[in-house]
C-alpha positions as CSV (number, residue, x, y, z in Angstrom):
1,X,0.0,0.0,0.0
2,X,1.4,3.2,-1.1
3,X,1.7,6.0,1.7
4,X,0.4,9.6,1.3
5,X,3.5,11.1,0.7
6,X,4.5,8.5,-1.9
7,X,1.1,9.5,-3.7
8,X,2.2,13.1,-3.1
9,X,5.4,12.4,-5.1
10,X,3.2,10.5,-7.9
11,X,0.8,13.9,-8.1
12,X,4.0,16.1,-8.0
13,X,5.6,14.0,-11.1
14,X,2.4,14.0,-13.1
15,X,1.8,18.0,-12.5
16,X,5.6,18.2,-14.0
17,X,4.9,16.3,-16.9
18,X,1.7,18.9,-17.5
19,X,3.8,21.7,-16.9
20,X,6.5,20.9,-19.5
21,X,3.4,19.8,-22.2
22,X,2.1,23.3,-21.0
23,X,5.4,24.6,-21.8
24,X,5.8,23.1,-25.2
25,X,2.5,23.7,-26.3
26,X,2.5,27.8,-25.7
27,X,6.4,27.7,-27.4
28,X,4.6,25.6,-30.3
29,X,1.4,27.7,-30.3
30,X,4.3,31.0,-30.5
31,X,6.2,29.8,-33.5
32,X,2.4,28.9,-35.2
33,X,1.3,32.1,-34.7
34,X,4.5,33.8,-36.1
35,X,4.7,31.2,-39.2
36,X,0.8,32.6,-39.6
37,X,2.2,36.2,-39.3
38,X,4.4,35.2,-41.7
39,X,2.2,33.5,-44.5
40,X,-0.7,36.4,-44.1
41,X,2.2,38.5,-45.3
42,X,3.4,36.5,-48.2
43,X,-0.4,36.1,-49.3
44,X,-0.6,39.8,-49.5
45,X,2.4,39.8,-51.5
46,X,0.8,37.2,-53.7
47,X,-2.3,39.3,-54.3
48,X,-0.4,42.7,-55.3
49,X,2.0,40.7,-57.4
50,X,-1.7,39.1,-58.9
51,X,-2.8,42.2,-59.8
52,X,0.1,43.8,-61.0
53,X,0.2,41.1,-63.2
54,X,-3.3,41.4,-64.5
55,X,-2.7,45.6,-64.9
56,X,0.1,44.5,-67.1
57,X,-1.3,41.6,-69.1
58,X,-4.6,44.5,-69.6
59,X,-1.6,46.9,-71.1
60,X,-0.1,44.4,-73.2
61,X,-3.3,43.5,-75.1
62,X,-3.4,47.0,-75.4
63,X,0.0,47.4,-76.9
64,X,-0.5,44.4,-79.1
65,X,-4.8,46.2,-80.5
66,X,-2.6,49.0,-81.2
67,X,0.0,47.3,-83.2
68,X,-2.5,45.5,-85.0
69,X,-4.1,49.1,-85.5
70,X,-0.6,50.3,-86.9
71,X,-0.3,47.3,-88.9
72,X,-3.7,48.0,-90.8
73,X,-2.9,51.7,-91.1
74,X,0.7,51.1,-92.6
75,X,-0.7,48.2,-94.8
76,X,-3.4,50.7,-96.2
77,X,-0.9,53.1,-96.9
78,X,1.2,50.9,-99.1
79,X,-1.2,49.8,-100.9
80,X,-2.2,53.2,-101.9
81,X,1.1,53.7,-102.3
82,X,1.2,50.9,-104.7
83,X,-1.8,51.9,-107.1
84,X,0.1,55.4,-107.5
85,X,2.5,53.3,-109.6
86,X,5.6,54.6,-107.9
């Protein structure tokens, strides 16, 4: 049969094995919340690089009406150039 103060020593090892899984969990539940810090960052990143990327693809297919404009125009030209006979 086990005496109080031996059942005192088995309560005192069990509340240091809490303590340390306390321990670990709030230095775990630290670096999670930094590592989500972290990643709401980067996903901002993500969605300003986003649209940057879609102001520039909405520029380029401008660029590339206008060239086909040009294209038309200069085309045109030639051929009246052409019918001149020069």
């Amino acid at each position: 049969m086990t005496t109080e103060l031996e059942r005192i020593k088995i309560l005192e090892g069990k509340i240091t094995q809490v303590v340390d899984i306390v321990k670990k969990l709030s230095a775990e539940n630290d670096r999670l919340k930094e590592q989500n810090k972290e990643l709401r960052a980067e996903k901002r990143e993500a969605e300003e690089a986003a649209r940057k990327a879609g102001r520039l693809d909405e520029a380029l297919k401008r660029q590339e009406e206008e060239r086909a404009a040009l294209r038309e125009k200069i085309e045109a030209l030639i051929k009246q150039v052409d019918q001149l006979g020069l």
